[in-house]
N, C-alpha and C positions, 0 to 999 in steps of 0.2 A: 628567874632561875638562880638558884644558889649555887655556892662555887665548889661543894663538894658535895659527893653522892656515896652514902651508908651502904656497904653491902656487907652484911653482916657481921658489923663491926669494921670493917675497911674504910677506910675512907677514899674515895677515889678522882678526884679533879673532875668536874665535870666536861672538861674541855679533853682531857682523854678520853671519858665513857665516849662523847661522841666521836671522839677520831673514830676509836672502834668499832661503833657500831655503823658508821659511812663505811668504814674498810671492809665489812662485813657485805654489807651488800655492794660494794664495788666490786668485789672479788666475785659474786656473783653476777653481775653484770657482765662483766669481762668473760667468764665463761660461757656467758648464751652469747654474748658478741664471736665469740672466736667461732661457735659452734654454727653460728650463721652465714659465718664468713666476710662479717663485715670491715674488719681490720684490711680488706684486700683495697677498700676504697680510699681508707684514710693514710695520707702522704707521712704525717713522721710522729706513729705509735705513741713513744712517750710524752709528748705535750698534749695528744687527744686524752692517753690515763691521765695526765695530771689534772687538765681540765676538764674531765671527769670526777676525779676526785674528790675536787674543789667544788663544783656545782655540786654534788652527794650531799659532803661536809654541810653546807650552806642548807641545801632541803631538807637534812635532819637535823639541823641546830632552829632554822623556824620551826619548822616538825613539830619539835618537842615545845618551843615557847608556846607555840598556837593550841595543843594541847592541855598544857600545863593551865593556859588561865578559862 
């Protein structure tokens, strides 16, 4: 993986595209979670999002290596 990413003319850290695109479907995760009501089981919200997050992060950063070759 290289460390920046061309977007038409931009150049953009590659390590931000993927924040973004984890944050992208984390945000959408979190709405079908809420929509389900699963949030009523888990004891304390922000450390499940962050450890969401983080697991995302992680599966679109292999994602993309595994991809890529």
């Amino acid at each position: 993986m290289t460390g920046q990413i061309d977007l038409c003319g931009v150049f953009i850290p590659s390590l931000a595209a993927l924040a973004l695109a984890a944050y992208i479907v984390f945000r959408a995760l979190v709405s079908v979670l809420v929509k389900v009501g699963f949030y009523r089981m888990v004891w304390h919200r922000a450390l499940f999002d962050g450890a969401l997050y983080l697991m995302l992060f992680g599966f679109v950063s292999i994602a993309l290596d595994w991809f890529q070759t």
